[in-house]
N, C-alpha and C positions, 0 to 999 in steps of 0.2 A: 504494500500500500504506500502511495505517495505521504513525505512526508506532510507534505503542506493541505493535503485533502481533511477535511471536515468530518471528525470522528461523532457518530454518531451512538456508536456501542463502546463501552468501557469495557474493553477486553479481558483482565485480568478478573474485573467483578464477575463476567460473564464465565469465567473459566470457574472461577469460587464458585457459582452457583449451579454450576453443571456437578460439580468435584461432591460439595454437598448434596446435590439429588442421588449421588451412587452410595454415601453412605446413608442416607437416610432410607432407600430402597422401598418407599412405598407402589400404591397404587398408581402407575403411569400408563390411566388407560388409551391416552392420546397417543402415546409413543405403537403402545398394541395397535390400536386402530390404522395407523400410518404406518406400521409393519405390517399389518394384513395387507394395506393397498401395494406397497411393493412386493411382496410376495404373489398375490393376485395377477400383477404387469410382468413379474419373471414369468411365471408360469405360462401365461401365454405365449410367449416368446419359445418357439422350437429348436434355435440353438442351443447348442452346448459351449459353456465359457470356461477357457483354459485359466487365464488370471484377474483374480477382480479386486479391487480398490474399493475399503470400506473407508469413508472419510468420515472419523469418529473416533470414539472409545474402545466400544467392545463390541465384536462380531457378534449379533443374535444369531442364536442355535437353528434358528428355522431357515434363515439365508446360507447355512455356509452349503450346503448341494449344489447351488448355485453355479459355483466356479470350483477349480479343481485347486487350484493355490491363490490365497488371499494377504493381502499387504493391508497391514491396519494403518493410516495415519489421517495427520489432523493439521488445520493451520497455526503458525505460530501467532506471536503476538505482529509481526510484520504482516501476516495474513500470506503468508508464503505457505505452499503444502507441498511439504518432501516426501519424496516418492519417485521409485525408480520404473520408468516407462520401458516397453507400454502395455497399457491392460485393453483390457477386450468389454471389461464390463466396472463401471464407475458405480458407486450407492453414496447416498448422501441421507441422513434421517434427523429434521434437525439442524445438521451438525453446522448449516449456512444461516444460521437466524440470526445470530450476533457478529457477523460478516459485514463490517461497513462497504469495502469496494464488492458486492454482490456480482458484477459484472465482470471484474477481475478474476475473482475466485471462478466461475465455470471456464470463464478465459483458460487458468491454469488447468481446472477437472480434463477441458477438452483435446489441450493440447498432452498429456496423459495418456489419452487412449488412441489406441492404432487406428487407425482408417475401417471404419463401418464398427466401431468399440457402439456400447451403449451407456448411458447414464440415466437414471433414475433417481431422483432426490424429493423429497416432502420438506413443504414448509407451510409457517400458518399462514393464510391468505384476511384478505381487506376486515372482514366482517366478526374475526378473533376480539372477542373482551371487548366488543364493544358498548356493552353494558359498563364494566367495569369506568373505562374509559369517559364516557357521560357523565356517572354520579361523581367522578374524582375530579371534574370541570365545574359542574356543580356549585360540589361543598366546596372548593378553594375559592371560587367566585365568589362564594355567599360569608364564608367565613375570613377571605384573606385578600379579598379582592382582584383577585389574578390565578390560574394555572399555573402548574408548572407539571414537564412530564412525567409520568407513572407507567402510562402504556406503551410500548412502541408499536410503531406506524409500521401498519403489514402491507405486503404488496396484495394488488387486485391482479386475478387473473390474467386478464388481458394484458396486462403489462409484463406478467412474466412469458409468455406465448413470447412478447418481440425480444427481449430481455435471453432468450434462449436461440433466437435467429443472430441479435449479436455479438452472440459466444459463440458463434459458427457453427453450430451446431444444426445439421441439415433433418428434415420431418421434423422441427419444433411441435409436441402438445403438453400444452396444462388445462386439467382440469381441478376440479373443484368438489368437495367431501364436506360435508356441514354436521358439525353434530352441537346439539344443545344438551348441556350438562344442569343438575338443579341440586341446590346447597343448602343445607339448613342454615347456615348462616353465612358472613362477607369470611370469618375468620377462617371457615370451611376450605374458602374458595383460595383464599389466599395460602393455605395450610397446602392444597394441590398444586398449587402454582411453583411450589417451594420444592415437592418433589418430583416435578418434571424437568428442574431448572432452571424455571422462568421467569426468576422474581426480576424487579426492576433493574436491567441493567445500562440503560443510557446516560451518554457519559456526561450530560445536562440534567441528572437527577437533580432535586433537593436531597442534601447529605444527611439532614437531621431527623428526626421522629415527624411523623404525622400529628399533629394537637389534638388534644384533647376533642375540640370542638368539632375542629375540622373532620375528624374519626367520626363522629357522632353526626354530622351533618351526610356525609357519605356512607352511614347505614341508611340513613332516615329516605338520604331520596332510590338508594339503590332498592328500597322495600317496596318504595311507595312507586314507582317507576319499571322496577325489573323483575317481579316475582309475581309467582301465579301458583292459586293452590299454597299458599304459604310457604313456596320455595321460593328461595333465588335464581333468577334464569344465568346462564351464561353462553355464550356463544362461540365455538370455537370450527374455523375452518381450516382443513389442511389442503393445500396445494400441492397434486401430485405433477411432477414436470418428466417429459421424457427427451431425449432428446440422442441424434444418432451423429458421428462424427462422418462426417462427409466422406464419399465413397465412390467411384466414379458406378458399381455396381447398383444404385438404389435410383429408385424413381425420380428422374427429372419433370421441372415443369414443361411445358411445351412452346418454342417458342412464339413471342410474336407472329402472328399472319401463315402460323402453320397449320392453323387446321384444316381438315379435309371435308367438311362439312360445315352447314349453317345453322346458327343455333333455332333459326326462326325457322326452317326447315324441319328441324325433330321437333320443333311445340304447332306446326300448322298453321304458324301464321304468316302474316307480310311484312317486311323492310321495308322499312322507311327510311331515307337520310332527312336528317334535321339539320 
């Protein structure tokens, strides 16, 4: 990452916070949920992959089939990821959410894998905590007279679709997996947040405790605003992205003025020039 780029994740907090979700080892049913989806996208896939690239921690037991020999690594705090090329098959779960240059990082994932290599990655998309995010606008507004960030800003679909054309990455798809969670209470929610490793890591937090009031204003509207059936709602989307290293073997688009027919011909209708 450029030194002089706009950090917008706090790396090392971001590392604390992952480091702590592995010793606390709770329920990470987000993590399950976006392991079933990549596990789901291999399987389709009829190839057999000789070397794959987990970019993360720890290989889950359900992926290693997958590839015959697997290289674990991770980015540094430069956002650099070392790894000896090339693989055939890339995963990511996670492991890019607190990745400020996002662009850079598949930049590197792609240039990693050999020619027609796959990659596969999960991340949370637009519509994540945004409950959360609301009532913490809220009570700071009401109590302090200004925001300051707690959530971070997810990418929307669509963005990550071009976001994967300009990692070169040729067949760009992302789509989109929405699950709504419910809490008996905020401390619930934020107790899960803690063992998935996602508590606040941007590097424009507020350093100190939340107040008293301002805690208390941010139950009040997140009740009155975000729960149903005396739950708390919560919203969490993951973004599953696929994407294939360019090949001369894989489907091109067709060029300009090359078609062989008219489109107004297959629907039965008439051309008109305007």
């Amino acid at each position: 990452m450029a030194p002089d780029r706009p950090q917008l994740f706090d790396f090392r907090t971001a590392r604390a916070a992952r480091r702590r979700a592995a010793r606390i080892g709770g329920d990470r049913f987000l993590d399950a949920a976006a392991l079933d989806g990549l596990h789901h996208r291999l399987s389709s896939v009829t190839r057999r992959f000789t070397r794959g690239l987990w970019v993360g921690d720890a290989l889950p037991e359900a992926i290693k089939a997958f590839a015959q020999d697997w290289t674990l690594a991770d980015f540094d705090e430069g956002e650099i990821l070392m790894a000896e090329a090339p693989f055939d098959l890339a995963l990511s779960l996670f492991s890019l959410q607190a990745v400020n240059d996002l662009p850079g990082a598949m930049i590197q994932i792609r240039r990693l894998l050999k020619p027609d290599g796959l990659f596969l990655g999960a991340l949370f998309g637009g519509a994540t905590l945004n409950e959360l995010r609301q009532s913490f606008t809220a009570a700071e507004s009401e109590t302090l007279g200004g925001a300051s960030p707690h959530v971070a800003p997810f990418a929307d679909v669509r963005d990550m679709g071009a976001l994967l054309q300009r990692a070169g990455f040729a067949l760009p798809v992302a789509d989109v997996e929405r699950l709504v969670a419910r809490y008996s209470s905020l401390s619930a929610l934020v107790k899960d947040l803690r063992a998935h490793g996602q508590s606040n890591a941007l590097a424009n937090r507020r350093k100190n405790f939340i107040g008293r009031r301002t805690l208390e204003a941010l139950k009040t509207h997140y009740a009155s605003h975000h729960a149903k059936d005396g739950k708390l709602i919560a919203t969490f989307e993951t973004l599953h992205l696929t994407g294939w290293a360019p090949h001369e073997s894989q489907q091109q688009p067709l060029k300009p003025r090359s078609a062989k027919a008219r489109l107004s011909d297959a629907l039965g209708t008439v051309e008109r020039k305007i």
